[in-house]
N, CA, C and O of each residue as an XYZ file, in Angstrom:
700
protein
N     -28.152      4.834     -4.210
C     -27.446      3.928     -5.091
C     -25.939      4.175     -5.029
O     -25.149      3.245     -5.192
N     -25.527      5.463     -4.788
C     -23.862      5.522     -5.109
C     -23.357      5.199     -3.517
O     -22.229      4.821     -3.201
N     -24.316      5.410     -2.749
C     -23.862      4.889     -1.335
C     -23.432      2.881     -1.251
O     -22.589      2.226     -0.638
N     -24.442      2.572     -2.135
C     -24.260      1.327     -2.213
C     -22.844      1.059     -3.173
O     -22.066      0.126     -2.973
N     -22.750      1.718     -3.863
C     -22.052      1.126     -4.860
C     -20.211      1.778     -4.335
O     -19.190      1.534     -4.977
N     -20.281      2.555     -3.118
C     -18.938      3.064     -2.868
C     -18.908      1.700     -1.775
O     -17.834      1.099     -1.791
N     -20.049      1.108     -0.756
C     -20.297      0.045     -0.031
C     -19.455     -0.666     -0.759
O     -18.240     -0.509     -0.643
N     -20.042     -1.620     -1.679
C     -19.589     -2.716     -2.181
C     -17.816     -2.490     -2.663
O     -16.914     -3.243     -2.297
N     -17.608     -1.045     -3.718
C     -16.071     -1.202     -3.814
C     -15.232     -1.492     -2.585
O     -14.249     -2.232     -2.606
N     -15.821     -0.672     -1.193
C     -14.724     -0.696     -0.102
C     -14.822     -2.702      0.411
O     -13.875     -3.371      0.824
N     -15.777     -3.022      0.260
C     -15.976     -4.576      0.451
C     -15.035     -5.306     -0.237
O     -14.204     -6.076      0.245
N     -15.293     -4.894     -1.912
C     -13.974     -5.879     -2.330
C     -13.066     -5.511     -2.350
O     -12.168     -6.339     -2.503
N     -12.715     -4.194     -2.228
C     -10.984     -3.643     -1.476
C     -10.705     -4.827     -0.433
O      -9.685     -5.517     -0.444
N     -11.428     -4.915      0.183
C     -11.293     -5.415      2.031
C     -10.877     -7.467      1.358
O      -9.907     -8.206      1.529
N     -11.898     -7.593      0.790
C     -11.960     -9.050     -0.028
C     -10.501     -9.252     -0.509
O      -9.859    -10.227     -0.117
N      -9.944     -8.285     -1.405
C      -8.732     -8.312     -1.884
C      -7.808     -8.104     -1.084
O      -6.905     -8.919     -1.276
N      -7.645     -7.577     -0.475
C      -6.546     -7.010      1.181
C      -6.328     -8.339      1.478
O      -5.263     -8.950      1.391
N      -7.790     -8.891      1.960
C      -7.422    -10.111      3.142
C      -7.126    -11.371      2.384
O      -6.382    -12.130      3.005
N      -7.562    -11.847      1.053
C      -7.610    -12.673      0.428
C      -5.537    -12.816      0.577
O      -4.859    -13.789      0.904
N      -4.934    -10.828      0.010
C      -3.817    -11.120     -0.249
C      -2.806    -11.743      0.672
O      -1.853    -12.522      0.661
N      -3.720    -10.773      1.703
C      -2.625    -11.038      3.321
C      -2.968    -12.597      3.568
O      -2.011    -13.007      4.225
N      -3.663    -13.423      3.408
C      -3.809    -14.586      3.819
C      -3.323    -15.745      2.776
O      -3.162    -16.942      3.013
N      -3.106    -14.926      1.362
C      -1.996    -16.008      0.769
C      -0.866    -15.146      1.056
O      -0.742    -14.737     -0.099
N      -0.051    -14.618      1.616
C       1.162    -14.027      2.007
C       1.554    -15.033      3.088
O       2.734    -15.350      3.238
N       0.444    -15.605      3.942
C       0.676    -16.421      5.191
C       1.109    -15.479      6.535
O       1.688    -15.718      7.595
N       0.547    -14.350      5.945
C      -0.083    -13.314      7.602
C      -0.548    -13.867      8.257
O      -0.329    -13.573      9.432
N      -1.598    -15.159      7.948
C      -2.917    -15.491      8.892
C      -3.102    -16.750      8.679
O      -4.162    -17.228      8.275
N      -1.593    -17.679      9.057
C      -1.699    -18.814      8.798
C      -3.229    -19.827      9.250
O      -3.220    -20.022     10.465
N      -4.162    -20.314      8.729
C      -5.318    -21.832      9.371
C      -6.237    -20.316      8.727
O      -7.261    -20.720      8.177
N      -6.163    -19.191      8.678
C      -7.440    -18.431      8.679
C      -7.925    -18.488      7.218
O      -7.063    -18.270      6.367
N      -9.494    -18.815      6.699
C     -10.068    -18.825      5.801
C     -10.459    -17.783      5.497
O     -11.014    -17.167      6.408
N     -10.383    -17.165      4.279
C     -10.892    -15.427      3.969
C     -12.265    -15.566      4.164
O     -12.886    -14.729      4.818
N     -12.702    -16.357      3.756
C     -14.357    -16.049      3.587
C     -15.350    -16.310      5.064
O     -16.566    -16.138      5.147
N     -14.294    -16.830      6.289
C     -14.573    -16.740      7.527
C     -14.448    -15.118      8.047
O     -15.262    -14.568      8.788
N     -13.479    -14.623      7.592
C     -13.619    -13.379      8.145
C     -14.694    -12.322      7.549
O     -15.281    -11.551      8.309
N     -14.895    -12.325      6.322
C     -15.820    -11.549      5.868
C     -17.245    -11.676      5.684
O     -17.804    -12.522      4.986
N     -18.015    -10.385      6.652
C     -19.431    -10.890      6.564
C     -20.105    -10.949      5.016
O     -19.861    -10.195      4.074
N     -21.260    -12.376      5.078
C     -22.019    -12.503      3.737
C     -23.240    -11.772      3.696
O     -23.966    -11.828      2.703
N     -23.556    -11.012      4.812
C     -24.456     -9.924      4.641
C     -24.000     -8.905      4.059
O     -22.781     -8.739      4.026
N     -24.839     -8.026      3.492
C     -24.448     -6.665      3.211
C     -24.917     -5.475      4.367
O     -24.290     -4.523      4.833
N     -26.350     -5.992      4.614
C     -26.747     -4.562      5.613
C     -25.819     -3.684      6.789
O     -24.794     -4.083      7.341
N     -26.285     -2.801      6.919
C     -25.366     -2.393      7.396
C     -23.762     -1.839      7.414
O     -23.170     -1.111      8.211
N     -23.405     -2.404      6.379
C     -21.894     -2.225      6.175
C     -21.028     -0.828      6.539
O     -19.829     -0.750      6.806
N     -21.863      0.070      6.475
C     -21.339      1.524      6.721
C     -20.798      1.438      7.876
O     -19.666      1.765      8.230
N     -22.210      0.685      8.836
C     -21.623      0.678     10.542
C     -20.870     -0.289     11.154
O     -20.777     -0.429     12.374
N     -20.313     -0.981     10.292
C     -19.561     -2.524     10.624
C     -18.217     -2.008     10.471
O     -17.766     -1.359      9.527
N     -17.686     -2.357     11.446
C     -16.209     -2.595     11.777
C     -15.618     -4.133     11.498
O     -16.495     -4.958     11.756
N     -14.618     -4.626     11.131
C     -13.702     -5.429     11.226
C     -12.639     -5.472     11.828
O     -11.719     -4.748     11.447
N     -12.476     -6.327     12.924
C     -11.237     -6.410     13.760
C     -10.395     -7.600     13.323
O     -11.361     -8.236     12.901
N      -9.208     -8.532     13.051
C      -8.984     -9.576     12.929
C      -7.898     -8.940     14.166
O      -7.369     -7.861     14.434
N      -7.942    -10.437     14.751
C      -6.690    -10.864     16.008
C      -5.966    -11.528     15.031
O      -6.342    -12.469     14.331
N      -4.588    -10.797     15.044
C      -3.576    -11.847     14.398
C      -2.617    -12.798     15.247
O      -2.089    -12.486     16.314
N      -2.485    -14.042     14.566
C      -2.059    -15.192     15.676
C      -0.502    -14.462     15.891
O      -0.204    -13.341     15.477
N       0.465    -15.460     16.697
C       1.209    -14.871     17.361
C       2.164    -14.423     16.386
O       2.907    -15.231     15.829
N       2.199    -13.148     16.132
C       3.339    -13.083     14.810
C       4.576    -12.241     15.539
O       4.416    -11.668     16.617
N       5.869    -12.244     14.782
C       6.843    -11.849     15.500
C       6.651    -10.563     15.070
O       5.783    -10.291     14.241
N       7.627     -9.470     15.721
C       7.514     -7.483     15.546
C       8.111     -8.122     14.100
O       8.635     -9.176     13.740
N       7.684     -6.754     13.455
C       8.300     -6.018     11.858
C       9.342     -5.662     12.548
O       9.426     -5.146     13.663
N      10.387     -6.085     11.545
C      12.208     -6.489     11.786
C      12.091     -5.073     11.533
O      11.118     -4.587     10.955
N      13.385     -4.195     12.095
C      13.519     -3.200     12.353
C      14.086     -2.543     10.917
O      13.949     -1.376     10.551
N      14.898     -3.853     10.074
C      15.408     -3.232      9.054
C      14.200     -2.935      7.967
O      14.397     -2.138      7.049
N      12.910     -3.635      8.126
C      11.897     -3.757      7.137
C      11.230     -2.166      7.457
O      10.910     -1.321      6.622
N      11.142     -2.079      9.012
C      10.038     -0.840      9.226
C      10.993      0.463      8.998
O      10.556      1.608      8.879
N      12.440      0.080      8.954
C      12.898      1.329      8.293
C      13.183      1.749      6.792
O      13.315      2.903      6.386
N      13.270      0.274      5.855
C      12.614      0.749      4.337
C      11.546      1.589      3.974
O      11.579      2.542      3.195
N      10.291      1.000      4.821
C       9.051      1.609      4.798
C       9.149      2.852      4.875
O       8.776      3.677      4.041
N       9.797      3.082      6.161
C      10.000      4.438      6.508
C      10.541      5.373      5.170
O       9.978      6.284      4.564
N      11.856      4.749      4.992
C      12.261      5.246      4.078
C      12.003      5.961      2.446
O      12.360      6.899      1.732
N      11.280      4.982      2.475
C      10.297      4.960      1.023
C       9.449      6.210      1.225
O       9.317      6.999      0.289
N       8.747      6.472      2.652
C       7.643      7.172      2.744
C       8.503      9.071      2.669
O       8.354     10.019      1.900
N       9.261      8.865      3.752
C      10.304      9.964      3.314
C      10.917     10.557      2.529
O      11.255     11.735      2.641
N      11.187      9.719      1.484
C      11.925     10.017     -0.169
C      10.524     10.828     -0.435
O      10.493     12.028     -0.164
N       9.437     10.214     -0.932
C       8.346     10.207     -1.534
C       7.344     12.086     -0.810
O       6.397     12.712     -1.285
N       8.231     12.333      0.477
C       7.628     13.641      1.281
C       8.999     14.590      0.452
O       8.861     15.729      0.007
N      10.043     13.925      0.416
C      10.926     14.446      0.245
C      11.566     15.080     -1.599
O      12.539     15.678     -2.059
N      10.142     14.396     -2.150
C      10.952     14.229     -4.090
C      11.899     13.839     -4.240
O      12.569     14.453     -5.070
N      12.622     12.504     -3.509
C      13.981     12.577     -4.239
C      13.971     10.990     -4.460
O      14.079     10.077     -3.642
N      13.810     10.980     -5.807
C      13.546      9.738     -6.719
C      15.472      8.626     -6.528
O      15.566      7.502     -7.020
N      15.972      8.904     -6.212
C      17.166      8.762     -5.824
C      17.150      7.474     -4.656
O      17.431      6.276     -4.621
N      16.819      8.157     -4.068
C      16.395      7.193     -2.094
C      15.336      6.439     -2.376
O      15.145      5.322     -1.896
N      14.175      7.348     -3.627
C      13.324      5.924     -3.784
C      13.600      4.571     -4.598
O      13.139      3.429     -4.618
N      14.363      5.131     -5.104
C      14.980      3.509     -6.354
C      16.136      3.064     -5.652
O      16.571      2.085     -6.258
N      16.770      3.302     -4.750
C      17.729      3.100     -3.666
C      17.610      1.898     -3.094
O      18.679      1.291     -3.043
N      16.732      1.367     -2.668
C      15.821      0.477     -1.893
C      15.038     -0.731     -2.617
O      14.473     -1.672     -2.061
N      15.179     -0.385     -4.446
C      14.520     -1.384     -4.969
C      15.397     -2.218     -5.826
O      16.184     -1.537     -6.483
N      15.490     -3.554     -6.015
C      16.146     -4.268     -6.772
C      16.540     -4.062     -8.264
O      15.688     -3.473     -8.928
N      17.339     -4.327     -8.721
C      17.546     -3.577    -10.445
C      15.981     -5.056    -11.024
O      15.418     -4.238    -11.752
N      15.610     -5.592    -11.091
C      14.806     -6.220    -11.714
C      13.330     -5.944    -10.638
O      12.582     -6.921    -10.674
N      13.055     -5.313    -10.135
C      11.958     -4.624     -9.383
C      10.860     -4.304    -10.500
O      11.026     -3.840    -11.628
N       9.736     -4.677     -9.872
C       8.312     -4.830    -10.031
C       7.468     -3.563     -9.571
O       7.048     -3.800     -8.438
N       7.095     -2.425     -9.970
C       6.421     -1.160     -8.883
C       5.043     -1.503     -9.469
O       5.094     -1.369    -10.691
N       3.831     -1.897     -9.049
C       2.228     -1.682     -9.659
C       1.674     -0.341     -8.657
O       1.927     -0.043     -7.489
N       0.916      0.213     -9.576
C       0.156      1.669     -9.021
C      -1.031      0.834     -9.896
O      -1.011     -0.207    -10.552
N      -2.095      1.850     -9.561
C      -3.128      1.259    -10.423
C      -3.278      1.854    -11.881
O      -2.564      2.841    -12.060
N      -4.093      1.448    -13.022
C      -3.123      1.970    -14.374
C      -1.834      1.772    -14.813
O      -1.776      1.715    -16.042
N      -0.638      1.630    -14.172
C       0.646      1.633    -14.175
C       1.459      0.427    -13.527
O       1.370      0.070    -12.353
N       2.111     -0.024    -14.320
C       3.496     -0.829    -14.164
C       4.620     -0.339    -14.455
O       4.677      0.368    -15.461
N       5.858     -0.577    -13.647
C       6.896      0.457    -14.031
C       8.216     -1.204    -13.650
O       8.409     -1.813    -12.597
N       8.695     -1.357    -14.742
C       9.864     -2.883    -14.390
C      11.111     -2.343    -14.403
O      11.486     -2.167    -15.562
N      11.979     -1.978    -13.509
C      13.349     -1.917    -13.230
C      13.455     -0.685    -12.756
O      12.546      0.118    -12.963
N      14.618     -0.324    -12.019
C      15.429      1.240    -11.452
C      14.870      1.999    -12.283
O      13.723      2.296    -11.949
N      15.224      2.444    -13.253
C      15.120      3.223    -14.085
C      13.449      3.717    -14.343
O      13.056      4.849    -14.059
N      12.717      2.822    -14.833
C      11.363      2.629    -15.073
C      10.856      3.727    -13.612
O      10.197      4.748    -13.804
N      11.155      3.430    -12.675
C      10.783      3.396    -11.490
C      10.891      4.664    -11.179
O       9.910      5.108    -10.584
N      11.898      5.530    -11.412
C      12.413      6.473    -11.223
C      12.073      7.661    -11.916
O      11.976      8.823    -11.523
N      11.885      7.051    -13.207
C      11.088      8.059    -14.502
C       9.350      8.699    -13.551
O       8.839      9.798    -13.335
N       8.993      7.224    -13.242
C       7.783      7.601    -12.952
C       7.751      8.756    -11.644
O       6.961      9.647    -11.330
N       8.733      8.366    -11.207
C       8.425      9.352    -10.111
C       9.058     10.813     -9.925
O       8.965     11.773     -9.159
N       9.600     10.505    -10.818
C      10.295     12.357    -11.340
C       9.053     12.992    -12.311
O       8.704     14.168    -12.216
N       8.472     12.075    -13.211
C       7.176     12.786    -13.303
C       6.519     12.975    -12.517
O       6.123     14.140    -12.551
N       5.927     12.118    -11.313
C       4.908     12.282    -10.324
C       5.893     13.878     -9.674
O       5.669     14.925    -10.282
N       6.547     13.899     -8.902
C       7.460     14.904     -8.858
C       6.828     16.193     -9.757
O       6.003     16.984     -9.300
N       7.183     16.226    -10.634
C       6.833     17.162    -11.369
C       5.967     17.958    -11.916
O       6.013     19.031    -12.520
N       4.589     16.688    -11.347
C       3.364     17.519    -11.180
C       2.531     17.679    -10.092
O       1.383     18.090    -10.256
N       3.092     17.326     -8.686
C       2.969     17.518     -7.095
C       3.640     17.687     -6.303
O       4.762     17.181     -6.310
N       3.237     18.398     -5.404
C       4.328     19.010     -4.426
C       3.455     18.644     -2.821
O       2.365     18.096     -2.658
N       4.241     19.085     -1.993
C       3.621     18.928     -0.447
C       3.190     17.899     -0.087
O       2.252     18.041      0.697
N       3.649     16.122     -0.472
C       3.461     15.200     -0.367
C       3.483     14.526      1.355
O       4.639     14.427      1.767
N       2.777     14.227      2.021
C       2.578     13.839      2.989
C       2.236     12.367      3.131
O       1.251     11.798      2.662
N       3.392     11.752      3.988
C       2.455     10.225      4.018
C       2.790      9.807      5.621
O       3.754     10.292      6.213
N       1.796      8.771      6.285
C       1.581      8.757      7.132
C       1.208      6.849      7.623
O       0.228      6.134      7.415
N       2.153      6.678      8.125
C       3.022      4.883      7.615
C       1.479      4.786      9.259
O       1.488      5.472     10.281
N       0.795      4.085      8.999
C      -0.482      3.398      9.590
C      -0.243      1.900     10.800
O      -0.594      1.705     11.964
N       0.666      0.933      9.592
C       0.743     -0.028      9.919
C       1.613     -1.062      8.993
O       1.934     -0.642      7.882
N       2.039     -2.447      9.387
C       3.152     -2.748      8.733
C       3.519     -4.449      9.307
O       4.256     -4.696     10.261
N       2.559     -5.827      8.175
C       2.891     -6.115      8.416
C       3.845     -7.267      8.013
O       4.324     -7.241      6.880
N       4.074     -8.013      8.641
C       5.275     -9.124      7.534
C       5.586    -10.201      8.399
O       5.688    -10.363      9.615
N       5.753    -11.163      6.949
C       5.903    -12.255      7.491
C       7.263    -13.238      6.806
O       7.095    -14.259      6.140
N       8.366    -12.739      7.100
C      10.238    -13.132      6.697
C      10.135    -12.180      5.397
O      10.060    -10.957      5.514
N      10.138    -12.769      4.280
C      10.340    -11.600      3.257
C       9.375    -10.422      1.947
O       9.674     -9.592      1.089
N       7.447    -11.395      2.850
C       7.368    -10.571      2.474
C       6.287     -9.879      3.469
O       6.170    -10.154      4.663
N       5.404     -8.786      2.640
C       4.904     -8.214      3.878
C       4.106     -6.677      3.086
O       4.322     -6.129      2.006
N       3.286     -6.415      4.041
C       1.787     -5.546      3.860
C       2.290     -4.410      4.639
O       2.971     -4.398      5.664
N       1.712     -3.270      3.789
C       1.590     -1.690      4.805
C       0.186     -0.745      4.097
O      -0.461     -0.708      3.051
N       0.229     -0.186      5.184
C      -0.807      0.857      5.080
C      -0.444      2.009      5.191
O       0.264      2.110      6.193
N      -0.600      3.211      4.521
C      -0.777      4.633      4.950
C      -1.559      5.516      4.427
O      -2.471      5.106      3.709
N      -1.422      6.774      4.626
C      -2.296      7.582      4.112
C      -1.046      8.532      3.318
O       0.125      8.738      3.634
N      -1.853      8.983      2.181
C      -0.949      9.800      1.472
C      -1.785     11.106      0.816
O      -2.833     10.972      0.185
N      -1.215     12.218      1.046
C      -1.899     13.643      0.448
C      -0.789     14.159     -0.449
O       0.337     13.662     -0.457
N      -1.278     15.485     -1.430
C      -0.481     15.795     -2.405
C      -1.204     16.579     -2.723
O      -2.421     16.610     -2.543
N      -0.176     17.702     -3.513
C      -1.313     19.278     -3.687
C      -0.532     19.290     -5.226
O       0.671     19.292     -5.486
N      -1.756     19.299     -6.149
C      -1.554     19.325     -8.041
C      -0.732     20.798     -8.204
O      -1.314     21.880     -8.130
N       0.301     20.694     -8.371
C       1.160     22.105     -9.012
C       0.365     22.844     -9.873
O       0.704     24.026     -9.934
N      -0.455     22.573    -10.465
C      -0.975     23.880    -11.274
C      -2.310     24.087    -10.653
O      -2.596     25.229    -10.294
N      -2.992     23.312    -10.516
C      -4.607     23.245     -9.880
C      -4.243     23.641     -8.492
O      -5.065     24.371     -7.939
N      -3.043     23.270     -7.726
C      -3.499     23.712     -6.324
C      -4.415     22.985     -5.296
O      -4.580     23.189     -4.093
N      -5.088     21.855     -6.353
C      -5.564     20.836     -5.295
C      -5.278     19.877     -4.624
O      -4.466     19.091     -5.113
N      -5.939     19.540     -3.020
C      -5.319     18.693     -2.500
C      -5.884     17.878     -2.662
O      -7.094     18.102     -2.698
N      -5.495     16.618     -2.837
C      -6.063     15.540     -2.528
C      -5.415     14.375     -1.308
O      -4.433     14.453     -0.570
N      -6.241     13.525     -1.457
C      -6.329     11.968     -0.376
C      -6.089     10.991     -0.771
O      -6.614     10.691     -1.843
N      -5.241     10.075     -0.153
C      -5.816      8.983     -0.920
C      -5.372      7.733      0.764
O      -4.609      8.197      1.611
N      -5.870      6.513      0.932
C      -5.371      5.485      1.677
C      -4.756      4.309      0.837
O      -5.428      3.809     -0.065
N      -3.949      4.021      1.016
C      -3.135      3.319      0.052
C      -2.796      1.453      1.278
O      -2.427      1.381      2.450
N      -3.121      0.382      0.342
C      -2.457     -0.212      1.104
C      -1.264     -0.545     -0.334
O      -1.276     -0.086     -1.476
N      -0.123     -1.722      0.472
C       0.869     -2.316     -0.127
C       1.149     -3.759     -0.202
O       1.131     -4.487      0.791
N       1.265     -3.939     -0.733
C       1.766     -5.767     -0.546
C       3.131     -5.533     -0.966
O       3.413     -4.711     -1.838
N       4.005     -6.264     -0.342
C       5.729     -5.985     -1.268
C       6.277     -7.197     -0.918
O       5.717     -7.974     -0.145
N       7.354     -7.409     -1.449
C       8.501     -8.885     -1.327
C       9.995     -8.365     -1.569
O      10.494     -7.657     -2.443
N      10.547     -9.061     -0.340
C      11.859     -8.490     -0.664
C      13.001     -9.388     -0.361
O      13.237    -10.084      0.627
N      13.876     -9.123     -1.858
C      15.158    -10.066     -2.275
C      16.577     -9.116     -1.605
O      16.976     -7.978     -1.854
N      17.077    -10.202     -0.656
C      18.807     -9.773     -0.289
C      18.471     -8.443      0.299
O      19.293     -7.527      0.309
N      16.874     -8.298      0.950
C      16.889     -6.473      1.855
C      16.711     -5.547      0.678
O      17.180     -4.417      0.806
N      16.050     -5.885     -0.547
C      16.004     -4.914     -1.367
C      14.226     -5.340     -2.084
O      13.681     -6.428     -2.270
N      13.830     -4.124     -2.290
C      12.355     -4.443     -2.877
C      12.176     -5.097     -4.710
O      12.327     -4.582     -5.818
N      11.852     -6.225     -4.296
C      11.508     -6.880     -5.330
C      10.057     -6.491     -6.249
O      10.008     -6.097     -7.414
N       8.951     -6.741     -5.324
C       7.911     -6.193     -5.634
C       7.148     -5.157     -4.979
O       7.132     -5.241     -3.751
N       6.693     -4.474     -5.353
C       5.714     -3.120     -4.697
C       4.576     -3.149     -5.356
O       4.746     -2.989     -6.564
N       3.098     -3.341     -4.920
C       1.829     -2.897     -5.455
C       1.269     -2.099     -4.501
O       1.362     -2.403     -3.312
N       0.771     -1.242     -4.819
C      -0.393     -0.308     -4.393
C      -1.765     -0.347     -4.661
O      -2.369     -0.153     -5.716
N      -2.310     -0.732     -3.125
C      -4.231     -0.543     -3.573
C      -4.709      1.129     -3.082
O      -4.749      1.554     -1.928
N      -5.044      1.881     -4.360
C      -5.230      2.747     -3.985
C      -6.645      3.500     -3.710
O      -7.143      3.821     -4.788
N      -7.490      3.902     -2.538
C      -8.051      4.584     -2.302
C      -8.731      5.314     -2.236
O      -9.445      5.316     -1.234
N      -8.944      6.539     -3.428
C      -9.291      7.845     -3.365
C     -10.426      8.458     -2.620
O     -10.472      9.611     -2.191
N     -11.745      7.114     -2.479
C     -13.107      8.045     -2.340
C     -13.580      7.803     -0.343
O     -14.358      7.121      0.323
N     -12.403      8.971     -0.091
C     -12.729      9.397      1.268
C     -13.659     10.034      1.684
O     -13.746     10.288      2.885
């Protein structure tokens, strides 16, 4: 039963991913519910590939925000991460909304403050003019517990004048 029931969450993770990326206009003519199988069996051993139609490279200035973001975030320095986001910026985590610089910054001087050895690991990245999807993986070891954890994170974001308007995070944990 919990095999099934971790099945089905990673399904509507996948449901929600593609649903988002395909109103983003990642996958312009493509229907979500064409890509996703209406069977269940099997699902453990099923792969999903989508061919994406001809899209242009991630602009160099976009894959180096990303970058950037991911670096602050290895780096603790809440500074470089609100650097990059618009003063009327949107951050969603799950549980959490954080609206403006400030907001933004709080949160992550707490996160800061109770993890260290943050590792992230930029997957993929994609976009379409201003806005645009990423993937990575992110680890972190609890300052007092000492534990590490996992997580795969995707992103959806939008961005005003080269600066992040919105940021959500789908997050992951059960690797």
């Amino acid at each position: 039963m919990q095999k099934y029931c971790k099945l089905a969450r990673n399904w509507i993770a996948l449901a929600l991913l593609t649903l988002t990326l395909c109103s983003l206009g990642c996958f312009p003519g493509i229907d979500a519910s064409t890509i996703l199988p209406s069977a269940v069996a099997s699902l453990s051993d099923t792969l999903i590939t989508m061919a994406l139609p001809d899209t242009e490279a991630v602009q160099p200035s976009v894959q180096q925000l990303v970058e950037r973001q991911a670096k602050a975030w290895e780096t603790a320095d809440s500074d470089k991460i609100i650097a990059d986001f618009a003063e009327d910026s949107l951050f969603v985590v799950p549980g959490s909304t954080f609206r403006g610089k400030q907001e933004i910054k709080d949160a992550a001087k707490k996160y800061f403050a109770e993890f260290t050895d943050t590792k992230v690991t930029i997957k993929r990245i994609i976009t379409n003019k201003n806005k645009g999807a990423g993937e990575w993986s992110w680890s972190d070891k609890n300052k007092k517990s000492g534990e590490i954890s996992q997580a795969e994170d995707a992103i959806i974001f939008e961005l005003e004048a080269g600066k992040i308007k919105y940021w959500r995070e789908y997050i992951d944990t059960q690797l």
